[in-house]
N, C-alpha and C positions, 0 to 999 in steps of 0.2 A: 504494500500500500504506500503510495506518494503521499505525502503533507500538501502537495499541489492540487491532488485529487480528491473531492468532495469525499465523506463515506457515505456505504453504500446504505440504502434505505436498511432501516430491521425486517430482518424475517417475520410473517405472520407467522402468528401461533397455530397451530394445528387446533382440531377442537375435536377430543375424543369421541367416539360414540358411547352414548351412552349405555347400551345393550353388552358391550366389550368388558370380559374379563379380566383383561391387562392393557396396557398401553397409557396409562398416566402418571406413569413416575415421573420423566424427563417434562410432564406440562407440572406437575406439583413443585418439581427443582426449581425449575424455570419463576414460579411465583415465589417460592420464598428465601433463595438462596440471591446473595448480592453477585455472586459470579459463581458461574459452573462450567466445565468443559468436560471430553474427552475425549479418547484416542482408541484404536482398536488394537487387542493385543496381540501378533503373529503377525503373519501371512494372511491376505482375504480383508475385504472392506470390513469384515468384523474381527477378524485372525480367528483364531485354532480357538482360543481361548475365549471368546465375545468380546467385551470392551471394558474399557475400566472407566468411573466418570467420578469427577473429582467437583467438590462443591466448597464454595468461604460462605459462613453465616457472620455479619456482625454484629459483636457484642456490647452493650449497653457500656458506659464507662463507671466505672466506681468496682467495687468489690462483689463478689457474686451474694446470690442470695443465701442466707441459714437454711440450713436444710430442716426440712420438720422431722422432729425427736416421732 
């Protein structure tokens, strides 16, 4: 990507069916993680292995909460 070159529009979301078993991890990452990516592990647009996908949550500032006794 150039600095000279506008960026590219965002991807639309997909929108799960709602009849569907699976397929809404990567729309639920997408909503509540501040950055997510990933890569496929092997050989193969997925490799040997599927994929691995990596998520950052941020954290509030100050010290975490007491845990309840």
């Amino acid at each position: 990507m150039s600095p000279d070159l506008p960026a590219p529009p965002p991807s639309p979301r997909p929108v799960a069916d709602t009849c569907a078993v699976g397929g809404r991890g990567l729309l639920i990452l997408d909503l509540l993680a501040d950055r997510w990516g990933g890569c496929g592990t092997g050989e193969g647009p997925y490799g040997p292995a599927g994929k691995t996908i990596w998520f950052e949550l941020a954290l509030p500032p100050g010290p975490p909460p007491a845990l309840a006794a």
